[in-house]
N, C-alpha and C positions, 0 to 999 in steps of 0.2 A: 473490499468488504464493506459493506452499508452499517447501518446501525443497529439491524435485524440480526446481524451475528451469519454465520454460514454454519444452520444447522445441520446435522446426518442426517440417513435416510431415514424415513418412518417418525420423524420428530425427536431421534433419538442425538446428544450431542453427538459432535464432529470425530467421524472413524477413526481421520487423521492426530488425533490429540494426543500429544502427550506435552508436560509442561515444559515450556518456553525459555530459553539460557537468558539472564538479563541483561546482555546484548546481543547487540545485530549489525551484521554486515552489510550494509548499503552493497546498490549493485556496482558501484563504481570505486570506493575505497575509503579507508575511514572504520572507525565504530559509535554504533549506536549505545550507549548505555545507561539505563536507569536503574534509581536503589530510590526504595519510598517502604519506610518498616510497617508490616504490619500493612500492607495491602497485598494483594490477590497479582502478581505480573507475571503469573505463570501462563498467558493465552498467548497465541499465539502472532507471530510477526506478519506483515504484510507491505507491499510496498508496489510506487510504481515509481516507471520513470519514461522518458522520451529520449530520442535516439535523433539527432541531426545531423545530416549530411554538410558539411563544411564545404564552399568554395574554395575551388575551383570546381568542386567534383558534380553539384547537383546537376540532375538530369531525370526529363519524364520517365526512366526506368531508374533510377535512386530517389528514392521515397522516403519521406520522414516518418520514423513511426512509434507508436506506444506498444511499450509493454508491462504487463502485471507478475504480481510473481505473491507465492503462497507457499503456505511447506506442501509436502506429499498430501494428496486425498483432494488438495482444494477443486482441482478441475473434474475429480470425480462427481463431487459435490452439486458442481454449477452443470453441469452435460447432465444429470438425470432431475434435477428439482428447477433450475433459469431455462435452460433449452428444451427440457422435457423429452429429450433422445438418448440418443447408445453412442458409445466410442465405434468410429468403423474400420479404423485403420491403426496400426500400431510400430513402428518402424525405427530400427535402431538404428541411433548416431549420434555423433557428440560426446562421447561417454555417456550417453544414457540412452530415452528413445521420444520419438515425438509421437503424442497422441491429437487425433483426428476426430472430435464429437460432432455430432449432426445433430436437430433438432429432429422430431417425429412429426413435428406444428407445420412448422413454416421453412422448414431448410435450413435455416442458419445454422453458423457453426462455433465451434471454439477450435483453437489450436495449440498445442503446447508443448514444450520440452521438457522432461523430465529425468529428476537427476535421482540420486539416495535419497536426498533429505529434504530437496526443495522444487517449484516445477515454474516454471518461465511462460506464460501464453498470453494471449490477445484472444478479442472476440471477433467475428467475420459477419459482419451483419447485412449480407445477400444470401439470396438461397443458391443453393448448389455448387457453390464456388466450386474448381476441379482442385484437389491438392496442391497441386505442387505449386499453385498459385496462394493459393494456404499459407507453405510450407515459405514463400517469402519471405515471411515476416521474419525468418530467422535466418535471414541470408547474410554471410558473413560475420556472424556473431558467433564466438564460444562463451561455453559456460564452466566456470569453477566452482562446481558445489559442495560445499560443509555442511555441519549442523549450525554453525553461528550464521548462514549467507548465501546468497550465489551471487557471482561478482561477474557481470555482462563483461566479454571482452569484445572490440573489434578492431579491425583491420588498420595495418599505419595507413593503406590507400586502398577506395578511397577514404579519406580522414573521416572521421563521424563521431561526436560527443555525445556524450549524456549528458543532461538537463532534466531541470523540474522533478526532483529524485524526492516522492513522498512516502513515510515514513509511516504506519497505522497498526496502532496496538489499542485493544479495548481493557480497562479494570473496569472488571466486575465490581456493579456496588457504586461509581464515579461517574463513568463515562469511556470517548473513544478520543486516544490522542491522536493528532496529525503530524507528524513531526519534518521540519524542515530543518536545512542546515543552516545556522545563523547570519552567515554572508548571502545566502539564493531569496531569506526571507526580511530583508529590510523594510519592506515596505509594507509587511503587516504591524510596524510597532509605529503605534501614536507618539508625535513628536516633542508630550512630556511624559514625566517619570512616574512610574507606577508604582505598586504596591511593593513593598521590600518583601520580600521571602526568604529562607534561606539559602535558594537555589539560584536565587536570580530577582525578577521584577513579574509581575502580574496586570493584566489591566483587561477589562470588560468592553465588549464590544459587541454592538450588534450588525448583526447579518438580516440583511433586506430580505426576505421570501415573497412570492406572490400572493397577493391574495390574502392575505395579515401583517401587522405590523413589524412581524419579523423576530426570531432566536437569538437569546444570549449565549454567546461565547467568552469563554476566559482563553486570553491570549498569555503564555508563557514565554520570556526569555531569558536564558541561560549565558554566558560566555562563549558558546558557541555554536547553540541551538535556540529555536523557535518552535514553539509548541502551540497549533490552536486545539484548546479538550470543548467537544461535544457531552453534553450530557447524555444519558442512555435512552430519553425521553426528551425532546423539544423543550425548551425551557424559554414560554411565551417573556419580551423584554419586560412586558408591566409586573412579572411574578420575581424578579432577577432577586431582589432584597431578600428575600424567602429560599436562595439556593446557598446551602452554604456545604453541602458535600464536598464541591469540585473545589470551592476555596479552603476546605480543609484540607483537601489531598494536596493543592500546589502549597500550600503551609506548610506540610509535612515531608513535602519532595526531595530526599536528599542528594540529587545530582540527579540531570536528564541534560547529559551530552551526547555532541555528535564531532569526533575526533580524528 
């Protein structure tokens, strides 16, 4: 999800909505969870992650690869307003079923798994890929779906991890958190001591963009999480003195773990 939000069709909000539990199950294991009184954390979860083929096993047919995941409606969302096509294919397994979007533009596709409460896809960005070539991306992976999660399973052989497992929830009114796990994100924290909060430490950083001097970001750490919050609008570094929403909200943040 971008910063634009993942509107419904017709401009109308997201079909899929309904309010958000204040945790979330990673797709690998663990919980996610936040408490901040008196804000808006009912929107909804989002996350990605990547999938690594572990030695001995790689090989030009074991591919490393990403995956996104959204609750129910997300991939309906991106196949008719990102692709601007129709679902072609519909096909049950896994406990649930995998859907098939084509673009009507240019051929590309989406592809996805879907469960009750939650849908597992990637995007396929050649035209006319054949399915089941598609349909790789979920080779060898099950899916556990809840309403708090879906938890990616794979195979003991051959062996394959998960890595780079990010975390994305937007408050309304703040901005959009990115949330890592405190051990994967060491190397987003400046190597002195930031601002005291009650949740943890704070400190301001900027992100280089092309082409202007670049966005302020407030970086969050917890005990056992790392949080970088975008604002819901660019927030040029020279206007940084002038934002004080996002430093209200990690002021007021009573716990943003990941357990």
């Amino acid at each position: 999800m971008d910063r634009a939000g993942s509107p419904g069709a017709n401009g109308a909000g997201p079909r899929w909505y309904e309010p958000a539990l204040p945790q979330f199950g990673p797709p690998d294991s663990g919980i996610v969870t936040i408490r901040a009184a008196g804000y808006d954390l009912t929107q909804p979860w989002f996350a990605s992650v990547k999938i690594r083929v572990e030695r001995p096993y790689a090989s030009p047919t074991l591919i490393n690869r990403g995956l996104l995941i959204g609750p129910v409606g997300t991939v309906e969302g991106h196949v008719r307003q990102l692709l601007k096509g129709r679902f072609t294919e519909r096909l049950s397994g896994r406990g649930g079923q995998f859907l098939v979007g084509r673009s009507d533009v240019d051929g590309h596709g989406l592809v996805a798994w879907q469960g009750r409460w939650n849908e597992v896809y990637g995007w396929v960005n050649q035209p006319d890929v054949p399915t089941s070539q598609m349909l790789r991306l979920f080779d060898r992976l099950t899916f556990r779906d809840s309403r708090l999660g879906v938890r990616v399973v794979t195979r003991a052989i051959p062996k394959e991890t998960l890595y780079a497992i990010e975390i994305t929830k937007h408050v309304p009114g703040v901005g959009f958190l990115f949330i890592h796990k405190g051990n994967d994100a060491a190397e987003l924290l400046p190597r002195w001591s930031g601002a005291r909060v009650r949740s943890g430490e704070v400190w301001r950083k900027n992100v280089a963009l092309p082409g202007n001097a670049g966005e302020e970001v407030l970086v969050h750490a917890s005990s056992s999480a790392v949080t970088v919050l975008y604002s819901e609008q660019p927030v040029p570094a020279a206007s940084a003195s002038r934002d004080t929403v996002r430093l209200d909200f990690l002021d007021q943040l009573e716990e943003l773990s990941w357990v």
